[in-house]
RODO-2510 file (C-alpha; in nm, 4 decimals, decimal comma):
residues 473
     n   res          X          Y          Z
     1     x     1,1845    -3,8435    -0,5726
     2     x     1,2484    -3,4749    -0,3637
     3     x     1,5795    -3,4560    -0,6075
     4     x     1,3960    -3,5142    -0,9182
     5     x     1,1494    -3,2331    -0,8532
     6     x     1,3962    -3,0246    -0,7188
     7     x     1,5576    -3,1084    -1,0758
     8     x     1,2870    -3,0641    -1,2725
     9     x     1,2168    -2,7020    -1,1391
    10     x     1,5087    -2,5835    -1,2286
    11     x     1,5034    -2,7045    -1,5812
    12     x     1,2061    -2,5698    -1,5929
    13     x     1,3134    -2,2141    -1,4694
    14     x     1,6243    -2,1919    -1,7148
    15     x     1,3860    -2,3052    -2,0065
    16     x     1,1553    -2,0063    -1,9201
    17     x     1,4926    -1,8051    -1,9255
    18     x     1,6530    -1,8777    -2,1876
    19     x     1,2760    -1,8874    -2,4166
    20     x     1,2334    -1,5264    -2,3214
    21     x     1,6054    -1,4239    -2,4240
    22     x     1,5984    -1,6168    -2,6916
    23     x     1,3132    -1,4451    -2,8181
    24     x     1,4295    -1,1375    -2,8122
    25     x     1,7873    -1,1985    -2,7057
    26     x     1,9467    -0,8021    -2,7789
    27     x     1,6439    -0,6392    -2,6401
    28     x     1,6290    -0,8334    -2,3244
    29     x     1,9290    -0,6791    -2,1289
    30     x     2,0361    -0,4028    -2,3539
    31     x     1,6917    -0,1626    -2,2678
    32     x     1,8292    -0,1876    -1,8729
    33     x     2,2073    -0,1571    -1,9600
    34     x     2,1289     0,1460    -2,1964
    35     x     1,8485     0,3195    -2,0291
    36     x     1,9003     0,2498    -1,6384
    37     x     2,2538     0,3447    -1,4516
    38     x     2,2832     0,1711    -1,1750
    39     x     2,5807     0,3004    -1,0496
    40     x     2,3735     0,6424    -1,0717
    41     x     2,1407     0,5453    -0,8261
    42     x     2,3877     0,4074    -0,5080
    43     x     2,4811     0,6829    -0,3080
    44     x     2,7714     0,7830    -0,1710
    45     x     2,7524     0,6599     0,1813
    46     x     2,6591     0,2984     0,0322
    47     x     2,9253     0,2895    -0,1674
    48     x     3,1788     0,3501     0,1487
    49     x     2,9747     0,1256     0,3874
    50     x     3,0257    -0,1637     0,1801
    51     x     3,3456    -0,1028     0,0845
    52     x     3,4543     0,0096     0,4280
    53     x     3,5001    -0,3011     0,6417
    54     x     3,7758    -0,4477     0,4022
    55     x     3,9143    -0,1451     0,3038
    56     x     3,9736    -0,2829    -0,0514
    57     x     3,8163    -0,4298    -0,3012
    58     x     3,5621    -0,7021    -0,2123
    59     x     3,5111    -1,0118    -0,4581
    60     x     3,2086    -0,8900    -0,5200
    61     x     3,1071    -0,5381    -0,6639
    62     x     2,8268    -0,3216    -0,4792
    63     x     2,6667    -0,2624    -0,8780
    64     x     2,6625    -0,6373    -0,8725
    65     x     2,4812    -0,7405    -0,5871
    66     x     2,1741    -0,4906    -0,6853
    67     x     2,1501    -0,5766    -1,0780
    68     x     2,1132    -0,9645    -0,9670
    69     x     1,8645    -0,8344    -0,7212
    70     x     1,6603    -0,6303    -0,9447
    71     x     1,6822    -0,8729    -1,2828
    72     x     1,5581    -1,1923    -1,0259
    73     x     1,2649    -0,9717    -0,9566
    74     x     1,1854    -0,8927    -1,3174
    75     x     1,2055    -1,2381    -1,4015
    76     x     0,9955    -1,3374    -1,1185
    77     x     1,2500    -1,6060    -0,9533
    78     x     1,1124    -1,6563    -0,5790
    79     x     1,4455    -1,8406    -0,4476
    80     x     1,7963    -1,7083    -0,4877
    81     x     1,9133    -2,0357    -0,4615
    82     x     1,7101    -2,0783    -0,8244
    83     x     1,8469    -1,7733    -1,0150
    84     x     2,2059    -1,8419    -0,8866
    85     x     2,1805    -2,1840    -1,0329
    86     x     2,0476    -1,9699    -1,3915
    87     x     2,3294    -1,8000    -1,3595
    88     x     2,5679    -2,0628    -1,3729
    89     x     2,3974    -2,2189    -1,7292
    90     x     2,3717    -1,8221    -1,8677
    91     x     2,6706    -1,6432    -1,9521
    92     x     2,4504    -1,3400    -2,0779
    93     x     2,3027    -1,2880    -1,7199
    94     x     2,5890    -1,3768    -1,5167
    95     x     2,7935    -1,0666    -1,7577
    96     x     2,4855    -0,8277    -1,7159
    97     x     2,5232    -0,9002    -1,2997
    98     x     2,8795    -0,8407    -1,3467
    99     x     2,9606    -1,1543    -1,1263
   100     x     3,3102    -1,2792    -1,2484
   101     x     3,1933    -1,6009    -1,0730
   102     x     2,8396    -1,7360    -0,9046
   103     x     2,8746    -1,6194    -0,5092
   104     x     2,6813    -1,8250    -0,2902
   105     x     2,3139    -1,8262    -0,1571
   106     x     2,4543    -1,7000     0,1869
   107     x     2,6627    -1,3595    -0,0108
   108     x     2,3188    -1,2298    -0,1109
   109     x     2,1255    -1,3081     0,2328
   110     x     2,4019    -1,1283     0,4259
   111     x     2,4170    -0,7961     0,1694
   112     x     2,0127    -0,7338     0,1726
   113     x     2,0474    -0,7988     0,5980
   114     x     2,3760    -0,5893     0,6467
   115     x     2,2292    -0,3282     0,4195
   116     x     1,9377    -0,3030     0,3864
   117     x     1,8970     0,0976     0,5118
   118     x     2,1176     0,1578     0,2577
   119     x     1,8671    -0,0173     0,0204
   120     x     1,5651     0,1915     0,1542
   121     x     1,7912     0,5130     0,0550
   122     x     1,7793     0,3784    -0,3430
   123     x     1,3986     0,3050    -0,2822
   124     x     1,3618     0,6838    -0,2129
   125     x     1,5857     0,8377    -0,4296
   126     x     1,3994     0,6232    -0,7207
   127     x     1,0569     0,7840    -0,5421
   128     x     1,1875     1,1631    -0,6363
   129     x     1,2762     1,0427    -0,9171
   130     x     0,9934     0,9315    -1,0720
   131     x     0,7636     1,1617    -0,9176
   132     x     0,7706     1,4121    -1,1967
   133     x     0,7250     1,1453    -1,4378
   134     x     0,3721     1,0326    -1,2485
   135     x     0,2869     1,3614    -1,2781
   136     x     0,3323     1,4181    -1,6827
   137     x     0,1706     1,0529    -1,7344
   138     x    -0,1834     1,1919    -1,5028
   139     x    -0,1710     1,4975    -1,3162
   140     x    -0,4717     1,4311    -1,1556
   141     x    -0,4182     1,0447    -1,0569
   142     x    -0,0459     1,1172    -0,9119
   143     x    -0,2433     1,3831    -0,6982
   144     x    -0,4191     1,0974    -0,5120
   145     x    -0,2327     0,9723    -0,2204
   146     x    -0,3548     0,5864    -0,0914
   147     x    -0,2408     0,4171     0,1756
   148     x    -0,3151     0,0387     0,3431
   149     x    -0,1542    -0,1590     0,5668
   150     x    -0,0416    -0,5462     0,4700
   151     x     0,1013    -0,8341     0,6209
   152     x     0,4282    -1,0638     0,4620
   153     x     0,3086    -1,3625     0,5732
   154     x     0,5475    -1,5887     0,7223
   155     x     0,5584    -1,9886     0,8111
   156     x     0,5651    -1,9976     1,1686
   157     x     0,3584    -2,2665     1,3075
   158     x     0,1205    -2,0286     1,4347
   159     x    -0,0114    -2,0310     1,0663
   160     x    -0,1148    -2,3833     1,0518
   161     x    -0,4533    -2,4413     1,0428
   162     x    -0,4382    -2,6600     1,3153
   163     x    -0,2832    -2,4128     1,5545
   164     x    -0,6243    -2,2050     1,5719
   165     x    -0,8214    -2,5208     1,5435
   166     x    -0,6879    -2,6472     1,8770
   167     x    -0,7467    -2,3202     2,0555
   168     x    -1,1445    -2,2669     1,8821
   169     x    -1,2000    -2,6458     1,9962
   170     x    -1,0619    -2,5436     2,3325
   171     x    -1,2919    -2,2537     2,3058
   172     x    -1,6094    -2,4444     2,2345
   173     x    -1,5984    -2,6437     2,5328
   174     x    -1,5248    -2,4023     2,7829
   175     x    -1,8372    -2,2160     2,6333
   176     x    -2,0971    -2,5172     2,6971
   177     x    -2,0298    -2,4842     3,0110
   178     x    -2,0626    -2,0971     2,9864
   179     x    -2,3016    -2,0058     2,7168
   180     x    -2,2088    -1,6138     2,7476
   181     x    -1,8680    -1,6855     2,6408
   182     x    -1,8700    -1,6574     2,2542
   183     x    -1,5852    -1,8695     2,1194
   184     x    -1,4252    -1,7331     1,7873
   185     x    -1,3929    -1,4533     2,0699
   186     x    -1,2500    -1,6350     2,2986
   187     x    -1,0309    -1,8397     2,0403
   188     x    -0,8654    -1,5223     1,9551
   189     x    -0,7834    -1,3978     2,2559
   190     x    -0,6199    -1,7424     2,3431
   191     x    -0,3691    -1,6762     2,0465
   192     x    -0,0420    -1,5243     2,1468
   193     x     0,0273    -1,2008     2,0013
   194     x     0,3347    -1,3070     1,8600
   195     x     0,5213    -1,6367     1,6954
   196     x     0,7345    -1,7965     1,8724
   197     x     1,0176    -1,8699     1,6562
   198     x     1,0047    -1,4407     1,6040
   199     x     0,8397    -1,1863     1,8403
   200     x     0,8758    -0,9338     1,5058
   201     x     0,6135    -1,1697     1,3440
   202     x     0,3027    -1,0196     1,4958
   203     x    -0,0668    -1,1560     1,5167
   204     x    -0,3031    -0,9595     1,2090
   205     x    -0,6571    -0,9671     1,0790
   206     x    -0,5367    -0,9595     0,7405
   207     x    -0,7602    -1,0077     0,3561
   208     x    -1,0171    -1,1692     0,6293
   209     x    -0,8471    -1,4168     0,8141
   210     x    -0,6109    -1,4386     1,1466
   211     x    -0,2622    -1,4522     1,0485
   212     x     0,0868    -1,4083     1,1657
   213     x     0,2878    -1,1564     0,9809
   214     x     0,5358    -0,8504     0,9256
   215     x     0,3295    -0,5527     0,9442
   216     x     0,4079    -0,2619     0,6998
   217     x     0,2538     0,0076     0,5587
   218     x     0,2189     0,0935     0,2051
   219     x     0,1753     0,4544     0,0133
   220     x     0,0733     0,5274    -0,3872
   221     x    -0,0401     0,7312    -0,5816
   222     x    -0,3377     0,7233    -0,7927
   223     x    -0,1767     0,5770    -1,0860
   224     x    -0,0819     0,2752    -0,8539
   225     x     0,2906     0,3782    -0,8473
   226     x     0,4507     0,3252    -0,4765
   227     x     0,5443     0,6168    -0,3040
   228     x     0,6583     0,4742     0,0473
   229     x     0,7230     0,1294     0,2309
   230     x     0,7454     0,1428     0,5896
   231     x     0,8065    -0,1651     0,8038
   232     x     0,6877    -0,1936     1,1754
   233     x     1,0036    -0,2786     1,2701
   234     x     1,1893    -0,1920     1,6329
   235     x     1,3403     0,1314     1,4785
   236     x     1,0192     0,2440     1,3566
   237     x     0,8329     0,2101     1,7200
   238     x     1,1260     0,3592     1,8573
   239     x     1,0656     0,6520     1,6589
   240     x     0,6438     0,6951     1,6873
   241     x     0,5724     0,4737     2,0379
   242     x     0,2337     0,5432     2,0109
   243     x     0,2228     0,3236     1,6985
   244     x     0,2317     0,0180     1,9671
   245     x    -0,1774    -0,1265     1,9987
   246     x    -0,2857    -0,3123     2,2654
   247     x    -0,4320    -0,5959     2,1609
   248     x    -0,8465    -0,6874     2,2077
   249     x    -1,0197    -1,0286     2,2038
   250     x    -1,1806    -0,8632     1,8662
   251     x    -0,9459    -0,9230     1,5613
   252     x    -1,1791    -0,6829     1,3295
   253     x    -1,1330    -0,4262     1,5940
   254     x    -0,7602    -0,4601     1,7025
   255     x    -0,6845    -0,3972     1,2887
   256     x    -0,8724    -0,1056     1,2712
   257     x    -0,6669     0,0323     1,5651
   258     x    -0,3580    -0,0893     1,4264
   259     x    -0,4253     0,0709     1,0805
   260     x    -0,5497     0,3837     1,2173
   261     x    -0,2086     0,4392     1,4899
   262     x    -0,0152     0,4285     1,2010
   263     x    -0,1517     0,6496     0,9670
   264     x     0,0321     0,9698     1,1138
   265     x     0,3711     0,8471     1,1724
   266     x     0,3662     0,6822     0,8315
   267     x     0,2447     1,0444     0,6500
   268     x     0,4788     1,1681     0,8991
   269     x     0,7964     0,9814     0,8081
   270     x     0,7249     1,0397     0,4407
   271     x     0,7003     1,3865     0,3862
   272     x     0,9804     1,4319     0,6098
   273     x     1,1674     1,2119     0,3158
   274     x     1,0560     1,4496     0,0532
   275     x     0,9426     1,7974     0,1529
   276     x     0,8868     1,9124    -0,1725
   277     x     0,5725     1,6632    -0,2355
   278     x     0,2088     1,8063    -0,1614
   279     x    -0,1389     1,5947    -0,2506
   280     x    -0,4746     1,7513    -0,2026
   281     x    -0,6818     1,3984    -0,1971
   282     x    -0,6019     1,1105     0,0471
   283     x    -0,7698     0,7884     0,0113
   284     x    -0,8344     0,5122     0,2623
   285     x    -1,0744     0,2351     0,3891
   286     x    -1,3072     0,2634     0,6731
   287     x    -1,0217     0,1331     0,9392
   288     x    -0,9146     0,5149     0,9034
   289     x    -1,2624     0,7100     0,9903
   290     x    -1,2596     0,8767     1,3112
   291     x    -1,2165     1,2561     1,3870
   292     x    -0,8728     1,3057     1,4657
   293     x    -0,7482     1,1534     1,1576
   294     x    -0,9887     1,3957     0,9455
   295     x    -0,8586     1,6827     1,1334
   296     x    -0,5107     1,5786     1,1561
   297     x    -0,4909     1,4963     0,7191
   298     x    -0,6328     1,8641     0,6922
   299     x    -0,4651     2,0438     0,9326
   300     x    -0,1053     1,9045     0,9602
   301     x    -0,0967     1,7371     0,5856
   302     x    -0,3012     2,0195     0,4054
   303     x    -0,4789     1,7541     0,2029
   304     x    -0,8419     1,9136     0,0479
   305     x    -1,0237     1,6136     0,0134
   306     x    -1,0426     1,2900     0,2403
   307     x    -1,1822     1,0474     0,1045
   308     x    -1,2793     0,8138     0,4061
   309     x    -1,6048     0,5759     0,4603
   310     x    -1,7708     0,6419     0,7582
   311     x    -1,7399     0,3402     0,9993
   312     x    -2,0579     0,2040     1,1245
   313     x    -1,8484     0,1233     1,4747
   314     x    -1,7700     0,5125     1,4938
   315     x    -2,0936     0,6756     1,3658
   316     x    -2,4183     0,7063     1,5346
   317     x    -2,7533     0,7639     1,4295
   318     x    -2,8286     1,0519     1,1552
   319     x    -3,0019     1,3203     1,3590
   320     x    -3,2281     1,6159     1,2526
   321     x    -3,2931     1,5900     0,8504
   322     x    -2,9498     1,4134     0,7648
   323     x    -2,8654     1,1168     0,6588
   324     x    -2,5897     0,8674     0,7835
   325     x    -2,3790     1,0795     0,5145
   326     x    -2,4712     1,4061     0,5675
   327     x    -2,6983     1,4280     0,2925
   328     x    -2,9690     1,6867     0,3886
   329     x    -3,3227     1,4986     0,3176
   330     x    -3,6503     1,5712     0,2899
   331     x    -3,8253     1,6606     0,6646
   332     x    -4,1374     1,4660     0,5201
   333     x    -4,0538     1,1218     0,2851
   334     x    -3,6612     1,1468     0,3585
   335     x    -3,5910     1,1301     0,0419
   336     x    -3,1815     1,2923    -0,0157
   337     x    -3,1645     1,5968    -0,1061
   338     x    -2,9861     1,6928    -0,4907
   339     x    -2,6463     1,8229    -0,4865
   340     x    -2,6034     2,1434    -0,6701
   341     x    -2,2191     2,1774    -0,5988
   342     x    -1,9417     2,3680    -0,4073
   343     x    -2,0449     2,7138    -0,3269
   344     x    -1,8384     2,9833    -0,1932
   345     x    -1,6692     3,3352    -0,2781
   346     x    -1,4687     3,6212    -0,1677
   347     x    -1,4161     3,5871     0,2433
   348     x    -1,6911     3,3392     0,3006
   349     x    -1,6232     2,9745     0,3897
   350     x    -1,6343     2,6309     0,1899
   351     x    -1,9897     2,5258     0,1855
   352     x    -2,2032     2,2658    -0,0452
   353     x    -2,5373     2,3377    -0,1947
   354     x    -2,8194     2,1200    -0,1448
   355     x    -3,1737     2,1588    -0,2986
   356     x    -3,5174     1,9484    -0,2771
   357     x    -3,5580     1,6416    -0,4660
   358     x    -3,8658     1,7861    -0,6378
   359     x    -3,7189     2,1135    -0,7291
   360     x    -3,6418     2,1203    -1,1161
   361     x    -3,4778     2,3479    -1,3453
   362     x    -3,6199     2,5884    -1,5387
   363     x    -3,4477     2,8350    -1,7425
   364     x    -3,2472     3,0313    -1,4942
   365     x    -3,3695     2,9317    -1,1880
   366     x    -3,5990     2,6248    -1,0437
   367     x    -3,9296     2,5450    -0,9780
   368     x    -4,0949     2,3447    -0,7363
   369     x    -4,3370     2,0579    -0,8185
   370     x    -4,4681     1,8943    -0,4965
   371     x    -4,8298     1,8699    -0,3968
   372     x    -4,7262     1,8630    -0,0050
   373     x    -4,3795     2,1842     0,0088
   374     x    -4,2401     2,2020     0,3276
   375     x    -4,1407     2,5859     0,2248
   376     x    -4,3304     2,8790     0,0924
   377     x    -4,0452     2,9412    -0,1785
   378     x    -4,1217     2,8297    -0,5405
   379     x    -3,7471     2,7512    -0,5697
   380     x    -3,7614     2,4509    -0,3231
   381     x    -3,5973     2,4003    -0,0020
   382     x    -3,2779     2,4945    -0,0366
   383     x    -2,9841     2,3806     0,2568
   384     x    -2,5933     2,4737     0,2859
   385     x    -2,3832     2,2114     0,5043
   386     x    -1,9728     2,3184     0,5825
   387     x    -1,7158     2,1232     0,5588
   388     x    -1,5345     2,3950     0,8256
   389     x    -1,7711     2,2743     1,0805
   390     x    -1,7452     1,9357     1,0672
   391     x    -1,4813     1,8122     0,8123
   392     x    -1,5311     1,4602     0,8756
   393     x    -1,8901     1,4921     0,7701
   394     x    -1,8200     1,7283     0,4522
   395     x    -1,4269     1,6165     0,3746
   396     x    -1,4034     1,8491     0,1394
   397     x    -1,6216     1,6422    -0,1307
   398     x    -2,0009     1,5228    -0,0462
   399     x    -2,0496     1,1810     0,0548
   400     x    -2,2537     0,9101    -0,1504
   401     x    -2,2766     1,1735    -0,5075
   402     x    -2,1343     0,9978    -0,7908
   403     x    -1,7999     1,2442    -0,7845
   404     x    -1,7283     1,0443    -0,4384
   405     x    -1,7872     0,6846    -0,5396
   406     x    -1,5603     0,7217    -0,8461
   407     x    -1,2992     0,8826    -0,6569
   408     x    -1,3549     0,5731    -0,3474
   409     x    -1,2775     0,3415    -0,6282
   410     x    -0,9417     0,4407    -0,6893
   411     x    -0,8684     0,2445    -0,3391
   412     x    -0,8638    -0,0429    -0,5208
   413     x    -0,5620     0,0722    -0,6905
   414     x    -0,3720     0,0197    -0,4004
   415     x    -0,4368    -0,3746    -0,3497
   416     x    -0,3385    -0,4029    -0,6661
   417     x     0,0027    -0,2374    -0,6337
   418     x     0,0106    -0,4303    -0,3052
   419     x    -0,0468    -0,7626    -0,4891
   420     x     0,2659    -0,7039    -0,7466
   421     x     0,4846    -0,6090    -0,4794
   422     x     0,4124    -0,9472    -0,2590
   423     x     0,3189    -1,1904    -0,5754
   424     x     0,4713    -1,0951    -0,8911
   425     x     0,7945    -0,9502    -0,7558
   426     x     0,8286    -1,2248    -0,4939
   427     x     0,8378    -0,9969    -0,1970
   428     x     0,5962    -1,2345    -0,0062
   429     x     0,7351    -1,5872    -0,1473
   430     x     1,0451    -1,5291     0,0586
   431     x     0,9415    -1,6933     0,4107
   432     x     1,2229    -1,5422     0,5882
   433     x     1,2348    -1,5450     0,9122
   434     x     1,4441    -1,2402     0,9576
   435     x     1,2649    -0,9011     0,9305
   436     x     1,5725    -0,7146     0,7788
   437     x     1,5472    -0,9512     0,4728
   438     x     1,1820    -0,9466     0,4449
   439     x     1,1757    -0,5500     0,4666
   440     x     1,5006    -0,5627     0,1712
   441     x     1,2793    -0,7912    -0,0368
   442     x     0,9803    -0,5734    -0,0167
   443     x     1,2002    -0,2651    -0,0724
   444     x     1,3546    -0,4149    -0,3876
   445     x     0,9968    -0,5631    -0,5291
   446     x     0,9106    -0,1751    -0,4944
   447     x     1,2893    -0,0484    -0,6591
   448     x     1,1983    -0,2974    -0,9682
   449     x     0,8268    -0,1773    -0,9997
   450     x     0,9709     0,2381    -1,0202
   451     x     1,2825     0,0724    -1,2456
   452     x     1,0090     0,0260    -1,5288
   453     x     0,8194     0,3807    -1,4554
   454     x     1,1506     0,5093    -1,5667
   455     x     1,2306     0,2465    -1,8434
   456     x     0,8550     0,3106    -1,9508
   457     x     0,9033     0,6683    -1,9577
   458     x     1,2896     0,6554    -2,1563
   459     x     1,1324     0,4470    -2,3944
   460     x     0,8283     0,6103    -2,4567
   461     x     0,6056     0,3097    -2,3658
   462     x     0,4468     0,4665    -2,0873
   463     x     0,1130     0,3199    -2,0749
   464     x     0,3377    -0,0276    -1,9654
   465     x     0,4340     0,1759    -1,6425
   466     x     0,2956    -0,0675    -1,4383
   467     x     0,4766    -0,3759    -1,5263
   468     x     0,8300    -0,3853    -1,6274
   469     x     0,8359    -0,7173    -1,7506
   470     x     0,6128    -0,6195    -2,0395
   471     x     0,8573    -0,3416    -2,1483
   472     x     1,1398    -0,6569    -2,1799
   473     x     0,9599    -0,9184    -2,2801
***
């Protein structure tokens, strides 16, 4: 019965194959073969470390190994087992891979695990080169940087259900005969911090549940484009330490550490990449809100705007006539204040204008209309609040006006791109145990995705930017 299915899925993955090139069989390879040079994009020093150990020609070409790569991503095959099996039935992709003859499942494993550095180096040359094409398609959208952390997700059997089961039932009955003892608490803390089978695959909070997982982080832009993968691998701690979290018996708490430790060295590492890039507006989730990260995005990252939430666990109570985000309000009803806009001038500092509720225009200026003013002026109470003063209060835009909530909702962007890397592309279908081939998949998922930005843009179909199986299909 197992060799039947096994059978019947890959009939059923050639048929999808062969449908689509049939379809539209000169189109389907011919738009990469004309419009993307592969060779173009391996450097140098790949080129001589995979040639070097033989010290003549290998059986198979360096060009090869990253066209199958790339086309199994386009066409969505999880397994390479699967799409070297295609490639034995289709003579058009085995000539477009350049394969003379099918290699086996073990030839592509070793090149993303031996190589992959050399694989990260494509990722970022494709990054400089599509950044100028971002910023023709939406100045203002490629200006956004986003960043969240994610989890691959592996099978360890740490990730069965039952695993945490055993430890919350444990849990329970220690706490019956301790009623201070909560147990989810306690649950989690009885959860190593690491899988057994792999000490890389590390305990997360992750979408809302308790997993085991490769960490990474993950940059775009606003347009949803990635920017940067990083992977939370040994060389990474090696180079930022104080990445490294120790661990809490709270898992909502231990990911916002872990999220906000990485923040810097991930900015860090990138701009180091590509000096040349500048972005006025970051934009993260709540995990990110504290002080030092405000100060350090403006000071050492010269970004304008930070677009943050405040977290409840790091804010306290609004004090004076505030509110919880920094709205000035009304000393008598606490109503918030209107927002007028950014005021400023010639050698005076950043500063936002606030005016009374019940202060309306009229002509020129504005008149007040409330039976009980807290001011003598007919214009209304008027207030000033700095961003200079206390930038993660006033981050360089006013919290809760409309201008902030439609800028917030460009985060969303982000779990989106996040989603096509892992689901689409098949970076998170792989279940590897190794991290070097997990961080090559993930790499690759994000090589295809800026593949179509610049098929997209030679073709002049640049509204399908975002998926480059639409531009083949």
């Amino acid at each position: 019965m197992r060799i039947k299915t096994v059978q019947m899925s890959l009939i059923n993955t050639y048929n999808d194959v062969s449908s689509t090139m049939e379809s539209d069989k000169p189109k389907f390879l011919a738009l990469l073969d004309k419009h993307i040079d592969f060779s173009k994009l391996i450097p140098a020093t790949f080129t001589w470390a995979f040639y070097r150990p033989t010290g003549r020609p290998r059986e198979y070409e360096l060009e090869s190994f990253l066209r199958f790569c790339v086309l199994q991503k386009v066409l969505g095959i999880e397994k390479d087992i699967a799409f070297l099996n295609v490639l034995r039935m289709s003579t058009e992709l085995r000539d477009f891979c350049g394969f003379h003859k099918v290699p086996d499942a073990s030839k592509i494993t070793l090149f993303k695990q031996n190589f992959v550095g050399y694989i990260e180096v494509i990722f970022d040359n494709l990054v400089e080169i599509t950044e100028p094409i971002c910023r023709e398609l939406d100045e203002k959208k490629a200006d956004y940087l986003i960043y969240d952390p994610t989890g691959i997700k592996v099978q360890v059997a740490e990730n069965n259900p039952k695993f945490l089961n055993s430890k919350l039932t444990n849990a329970k009955k220690l706490s019956k005969s301790n009623p201070e003892l909560k147990p989810h608490e306690l649950a989690y803390s009885m959860m190593p911090t690491a899988a057994a089978a792999n000490p890389f695959v590390e305990r997360q909070y992750t979408n809302g549940h308790i997993c085991y997982a490769f960490k990474s982080g993950i940059l775009t832009n606003g347009l949803g484009i990635v920017r940067d993968i990083n992977f939370f691998d040994d060389d990474f701690k090696r180079r930022h330490p104080d990445v490294v979290s120790k661990k809490t018996n709270n898992p909502e708490l231990d990911k916002v550490i872990g999220d906000s430790t990485s923040l810097k060295p991930v900015l860090s590492d990138f701009f180091e990449k590509h000096p040349s890039f500048s972005y006025k507006t970051f934009i993260g989730d709540g995990s990110f809100d504290s002080y030092d990260n405000f100060k350090m995005l403006r000071d050492e990252f010269n970004f304008e705007r930070v677009v943050i939430p405040l977290n409840p666990r790091n804010s306290s109570s609004a004090h004076g006539d505030f509110d919880d985000n920094g709205t000035p309000v009304c000393p008598i009803d606490k109503t918030p204040f209107t927002y007028l806009g950014n005021s400023g001038g010639i050698n005076r500092s950043q500063r936002f204008k606030w005016v009374c509720h019940k202060s309306k225009p009229s002509g020129c200026t504005r008149v007040l209309c409330c039976d009980n003013p807290c001011t003598d002026s007919s214009y209304g109470r008027c207030v000033y609040t700095y961003p200079a003063k206390d930038f993660r209060l006033y981050p360089g835009i006013p919290r809760g006006t409309e201008h902030w909530d439609n800028l917030y909702r460009h985060r969303v962007i982000i779990e989106r791109s996040i989603y096509l890397l892992k689901d689409p592309l098949g970076a998170a279908s792989r279940n590897s145990f190794s991290m070097r081939t997990a961080k090559a998949d993930l790499l690759l998922a994000g090589i295809t995705q800026l593949v179509g930005v610049v098929l997209a843009n030679a073709i002049n179909k640049q509204h399908l930017y975002r998926s480059v199986r639409k531009l083949i299909a």
